[in-house]
OpenMM code with the backbone's topology and positions (N, CA, C; nanometers):
from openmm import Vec3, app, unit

residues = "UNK UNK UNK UNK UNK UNK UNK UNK UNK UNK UNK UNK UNK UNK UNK UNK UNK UNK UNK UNK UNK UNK UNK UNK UNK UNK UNK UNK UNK UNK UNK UNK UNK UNK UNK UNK UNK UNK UNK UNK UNK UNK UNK UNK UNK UNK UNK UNK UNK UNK UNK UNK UNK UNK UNK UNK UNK UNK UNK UNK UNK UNK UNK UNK UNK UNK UNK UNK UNK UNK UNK UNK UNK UNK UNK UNK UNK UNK UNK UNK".split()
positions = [
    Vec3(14.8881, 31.2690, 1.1659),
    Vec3(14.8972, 31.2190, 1.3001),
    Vec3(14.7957, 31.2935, 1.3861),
    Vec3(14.7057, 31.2084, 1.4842),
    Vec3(14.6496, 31.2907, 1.5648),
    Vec3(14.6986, 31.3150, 1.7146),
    Vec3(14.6457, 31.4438, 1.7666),
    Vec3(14.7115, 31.4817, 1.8743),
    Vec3(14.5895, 31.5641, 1.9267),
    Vec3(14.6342, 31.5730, 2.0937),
    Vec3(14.4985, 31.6863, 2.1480),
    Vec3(14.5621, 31.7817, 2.1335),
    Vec3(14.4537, 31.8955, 2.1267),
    Vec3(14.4940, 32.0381, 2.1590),
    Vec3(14.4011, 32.1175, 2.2707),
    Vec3(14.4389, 32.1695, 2.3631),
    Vec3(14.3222, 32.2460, 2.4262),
    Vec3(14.3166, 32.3944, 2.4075),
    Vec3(14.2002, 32.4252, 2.3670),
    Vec3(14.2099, 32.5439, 2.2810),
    Vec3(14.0539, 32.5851, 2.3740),
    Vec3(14.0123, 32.7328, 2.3708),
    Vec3(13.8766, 32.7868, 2.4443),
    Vec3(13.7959, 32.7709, 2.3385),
    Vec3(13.6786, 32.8452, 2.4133),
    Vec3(13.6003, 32.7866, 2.3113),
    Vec3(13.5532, 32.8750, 2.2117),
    Vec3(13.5955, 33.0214, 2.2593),
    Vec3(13.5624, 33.1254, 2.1669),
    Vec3(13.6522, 33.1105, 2.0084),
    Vec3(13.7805, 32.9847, 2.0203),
    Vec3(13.9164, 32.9769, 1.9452),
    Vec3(13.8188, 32.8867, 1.8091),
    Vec3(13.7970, 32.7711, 1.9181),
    Vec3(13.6963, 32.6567, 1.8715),
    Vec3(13.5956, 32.7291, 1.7106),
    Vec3(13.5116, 32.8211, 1.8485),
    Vec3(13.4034, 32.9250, 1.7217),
    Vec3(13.4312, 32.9118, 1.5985),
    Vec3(13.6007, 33.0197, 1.6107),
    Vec3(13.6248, 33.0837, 1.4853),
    Vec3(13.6910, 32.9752, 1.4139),
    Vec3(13.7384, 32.8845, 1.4584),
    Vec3(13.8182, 32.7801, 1.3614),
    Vec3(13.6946, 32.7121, 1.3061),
    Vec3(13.5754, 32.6636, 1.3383),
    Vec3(13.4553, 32.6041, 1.3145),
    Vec3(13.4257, 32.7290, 1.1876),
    Vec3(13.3888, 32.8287, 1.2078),
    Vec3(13.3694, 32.9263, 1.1216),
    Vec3(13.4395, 32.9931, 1.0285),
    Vec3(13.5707, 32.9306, 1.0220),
    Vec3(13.6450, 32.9899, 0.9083),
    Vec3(13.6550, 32.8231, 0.8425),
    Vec3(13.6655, 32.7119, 0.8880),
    Vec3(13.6700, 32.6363, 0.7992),
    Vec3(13.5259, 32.6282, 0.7401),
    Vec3(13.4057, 32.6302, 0.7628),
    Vec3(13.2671, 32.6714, 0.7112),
    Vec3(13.2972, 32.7727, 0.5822),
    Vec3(13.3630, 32.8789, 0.5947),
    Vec3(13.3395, 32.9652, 0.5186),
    Vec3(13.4564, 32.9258, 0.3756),
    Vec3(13.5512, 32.8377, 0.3999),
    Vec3(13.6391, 32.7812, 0.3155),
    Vec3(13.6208, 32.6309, 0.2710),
    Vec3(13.4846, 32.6107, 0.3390),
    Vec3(13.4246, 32.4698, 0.2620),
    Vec3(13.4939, 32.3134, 0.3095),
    Vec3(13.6187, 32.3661, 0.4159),
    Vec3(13.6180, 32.2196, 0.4640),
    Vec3(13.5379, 32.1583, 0.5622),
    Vec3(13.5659, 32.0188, 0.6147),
    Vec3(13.4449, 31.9579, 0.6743),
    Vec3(13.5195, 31.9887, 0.8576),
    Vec3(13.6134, 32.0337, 0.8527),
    Vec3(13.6744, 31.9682, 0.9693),
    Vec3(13.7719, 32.1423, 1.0113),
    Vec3(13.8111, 32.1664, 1.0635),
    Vec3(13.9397, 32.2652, 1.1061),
    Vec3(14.0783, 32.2065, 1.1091),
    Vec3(14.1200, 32.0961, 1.0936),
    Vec3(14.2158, 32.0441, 1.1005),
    Vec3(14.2903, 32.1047, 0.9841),
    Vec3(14.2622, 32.1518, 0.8905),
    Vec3(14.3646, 32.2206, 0.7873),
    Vec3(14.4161, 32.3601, 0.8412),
    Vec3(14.3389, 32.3859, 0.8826),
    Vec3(14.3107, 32.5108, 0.9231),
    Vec3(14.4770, 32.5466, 0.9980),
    Vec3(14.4384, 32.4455, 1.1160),
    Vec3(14.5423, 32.4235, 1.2197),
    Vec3(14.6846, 32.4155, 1.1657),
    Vec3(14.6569, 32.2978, 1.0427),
    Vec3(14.8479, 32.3188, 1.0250),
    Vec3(14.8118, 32.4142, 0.9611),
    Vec3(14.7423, 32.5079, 0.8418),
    Vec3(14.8163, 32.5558, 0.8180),
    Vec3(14.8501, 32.7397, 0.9059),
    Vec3(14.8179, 32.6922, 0.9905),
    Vec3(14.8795, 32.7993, 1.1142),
    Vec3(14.9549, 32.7428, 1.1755),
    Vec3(14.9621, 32.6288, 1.2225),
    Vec3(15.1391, 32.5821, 1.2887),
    Vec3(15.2371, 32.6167, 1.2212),
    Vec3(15.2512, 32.5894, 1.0722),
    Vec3(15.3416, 32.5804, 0.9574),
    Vec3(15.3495, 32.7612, 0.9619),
    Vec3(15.2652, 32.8553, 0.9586),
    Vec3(15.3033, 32.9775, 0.9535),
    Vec3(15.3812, 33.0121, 1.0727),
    Vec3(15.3220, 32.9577, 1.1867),
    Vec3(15.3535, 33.0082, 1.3171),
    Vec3(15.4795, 32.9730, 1.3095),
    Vec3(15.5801, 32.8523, 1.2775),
    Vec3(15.7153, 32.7635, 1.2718),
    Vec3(15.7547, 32.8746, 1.1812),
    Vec3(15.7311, 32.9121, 1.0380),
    Vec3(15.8121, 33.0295, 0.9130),
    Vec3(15.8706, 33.1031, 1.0393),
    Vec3(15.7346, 33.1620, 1.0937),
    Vec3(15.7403, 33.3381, 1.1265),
    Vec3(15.8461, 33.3055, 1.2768),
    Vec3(15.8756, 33.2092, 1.2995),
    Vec3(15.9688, 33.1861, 1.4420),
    Vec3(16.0544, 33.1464, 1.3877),
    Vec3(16.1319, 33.1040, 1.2744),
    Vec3(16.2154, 33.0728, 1.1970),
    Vec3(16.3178, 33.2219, 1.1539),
    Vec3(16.2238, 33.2801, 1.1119),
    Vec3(16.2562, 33.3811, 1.0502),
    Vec3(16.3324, 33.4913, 1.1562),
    Vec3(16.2325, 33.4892, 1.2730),
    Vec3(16.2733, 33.6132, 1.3923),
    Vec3(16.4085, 33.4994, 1.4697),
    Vec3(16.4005, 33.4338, 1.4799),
    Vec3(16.5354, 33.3653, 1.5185),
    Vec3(16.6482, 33.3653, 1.4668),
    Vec3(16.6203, 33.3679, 1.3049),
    Vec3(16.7252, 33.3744, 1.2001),
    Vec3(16.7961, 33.5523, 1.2388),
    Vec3(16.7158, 33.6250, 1.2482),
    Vec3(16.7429, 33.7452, 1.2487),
    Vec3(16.8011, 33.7747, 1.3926),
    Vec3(16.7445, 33.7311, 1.4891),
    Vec3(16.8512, 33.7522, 1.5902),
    Vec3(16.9738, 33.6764, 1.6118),
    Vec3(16.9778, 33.5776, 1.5638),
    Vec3(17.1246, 33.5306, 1.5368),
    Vec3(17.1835, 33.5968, 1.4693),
    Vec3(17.1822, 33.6866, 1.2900),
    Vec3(17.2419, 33.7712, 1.2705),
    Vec3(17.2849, 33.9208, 1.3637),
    Vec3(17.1791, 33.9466, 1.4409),
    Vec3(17.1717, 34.0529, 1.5027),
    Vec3(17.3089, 34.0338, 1.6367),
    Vec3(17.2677, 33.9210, 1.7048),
    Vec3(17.3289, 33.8575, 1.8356),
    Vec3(17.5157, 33.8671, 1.7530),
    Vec3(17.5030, 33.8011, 1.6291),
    Vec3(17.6931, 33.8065, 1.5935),
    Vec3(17.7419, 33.9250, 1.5929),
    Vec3(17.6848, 34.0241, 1.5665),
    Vec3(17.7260, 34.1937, 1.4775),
    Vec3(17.7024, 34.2324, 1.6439),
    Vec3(17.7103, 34.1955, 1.7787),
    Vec3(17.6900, 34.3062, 1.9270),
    Vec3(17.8473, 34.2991, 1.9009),
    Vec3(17.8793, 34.4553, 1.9342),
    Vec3(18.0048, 34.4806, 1.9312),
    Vec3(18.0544, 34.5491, 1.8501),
    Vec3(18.0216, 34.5217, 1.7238),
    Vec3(18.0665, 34.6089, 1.5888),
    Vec3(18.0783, 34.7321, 1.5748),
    Vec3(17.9132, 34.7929, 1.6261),
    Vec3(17.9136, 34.8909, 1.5885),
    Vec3(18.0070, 35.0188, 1.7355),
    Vec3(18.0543, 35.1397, 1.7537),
    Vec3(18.0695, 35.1930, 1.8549),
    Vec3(17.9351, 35.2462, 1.8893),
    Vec3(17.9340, 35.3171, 2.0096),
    Vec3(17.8657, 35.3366, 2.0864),
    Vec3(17.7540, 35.4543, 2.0219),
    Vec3(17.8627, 35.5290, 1.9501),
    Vec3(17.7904, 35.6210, 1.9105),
    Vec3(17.7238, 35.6095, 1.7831),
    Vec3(17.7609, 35.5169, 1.6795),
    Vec3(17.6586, 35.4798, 1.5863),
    Vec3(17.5658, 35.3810, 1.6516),
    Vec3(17.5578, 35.3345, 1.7394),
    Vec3(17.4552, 35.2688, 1.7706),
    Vec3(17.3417, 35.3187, 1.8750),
    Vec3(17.3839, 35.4414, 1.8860),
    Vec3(17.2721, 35.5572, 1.9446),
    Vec3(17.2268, 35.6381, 1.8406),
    Vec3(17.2985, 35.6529, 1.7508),
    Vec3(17.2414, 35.6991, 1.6542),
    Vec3(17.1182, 35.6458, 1.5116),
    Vec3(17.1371, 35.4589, 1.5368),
    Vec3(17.1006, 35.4372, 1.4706),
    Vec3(16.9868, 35.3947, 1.5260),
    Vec3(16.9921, 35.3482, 1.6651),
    Vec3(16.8279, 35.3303, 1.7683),
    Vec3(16.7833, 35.4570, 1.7653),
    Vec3(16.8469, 35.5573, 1.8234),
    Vec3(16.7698, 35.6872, 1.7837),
    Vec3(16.6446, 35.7327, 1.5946),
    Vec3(16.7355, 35.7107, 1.4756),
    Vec3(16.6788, 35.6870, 1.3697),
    Vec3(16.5550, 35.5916, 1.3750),
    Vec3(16.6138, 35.4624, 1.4451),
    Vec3(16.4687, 35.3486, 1.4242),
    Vec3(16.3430, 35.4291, 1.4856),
    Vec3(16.3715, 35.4311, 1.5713),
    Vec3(16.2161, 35.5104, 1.7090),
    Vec3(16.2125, 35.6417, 1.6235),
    Vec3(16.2731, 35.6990, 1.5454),
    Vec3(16.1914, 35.8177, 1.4769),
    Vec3(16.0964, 35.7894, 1.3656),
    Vec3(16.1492, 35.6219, 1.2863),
    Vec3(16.1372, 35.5601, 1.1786),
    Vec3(15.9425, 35.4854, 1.2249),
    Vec3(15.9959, 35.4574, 1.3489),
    Vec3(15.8661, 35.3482, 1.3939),
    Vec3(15.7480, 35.4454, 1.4405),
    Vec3(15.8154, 35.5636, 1.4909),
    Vec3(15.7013, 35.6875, 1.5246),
    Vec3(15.6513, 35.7634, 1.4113),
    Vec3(15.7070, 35.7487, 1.3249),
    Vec3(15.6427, 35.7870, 1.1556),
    Vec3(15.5670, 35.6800, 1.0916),
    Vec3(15.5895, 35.5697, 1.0994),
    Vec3(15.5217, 35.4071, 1.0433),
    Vec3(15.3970, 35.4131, 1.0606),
    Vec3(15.3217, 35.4019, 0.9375),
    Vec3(15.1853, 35.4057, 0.9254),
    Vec3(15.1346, 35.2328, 0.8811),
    Vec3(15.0826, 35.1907, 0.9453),
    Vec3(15.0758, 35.0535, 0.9414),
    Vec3(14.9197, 35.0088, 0.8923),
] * unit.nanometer
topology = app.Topology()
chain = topology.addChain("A")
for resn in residues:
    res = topology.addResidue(resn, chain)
    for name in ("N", "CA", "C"):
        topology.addAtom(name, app.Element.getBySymbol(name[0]), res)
């Protein structure tokens, strides 16, 4: 199906230049297949805050300072 998109033009460039470098004629693959990632990866973080959103409450107060406390020591060590 076709549809517009308005996109800049520096976006334009690189979609022109990565489908060049992967041999198609057009960017249109390109596109879904970054919608289709973009839909997983919002799938996924939604899925997880719905688990997250049922379990408010569970924990008391004090394991759950303890365990945000752990993360931010966890994420300040994370070598990425």
């Amino acid at each position: 199906m076709r549809t517009t998109v308005e996109l800049s033009d520096d976006l334009i460039a690189a979609l022109h230049a990565l489908a060049v470098k992967k041999g198609y004629r057009g960017y249109s693959r390109i596109m879904e297949e970054a919608v289709k990632h973009y839909l997983r990866d919002h799938e996924k973080k939604e899925g997880a805050w719905s688990v997250l959103s049922r379990m408010r409450g569970i924990w008391s107060g004090k394991e759950a300072a303890e365990t945000k406390k752990k993360l931010e020591e966890i994420r300040k060590n994370w070598h990425a």
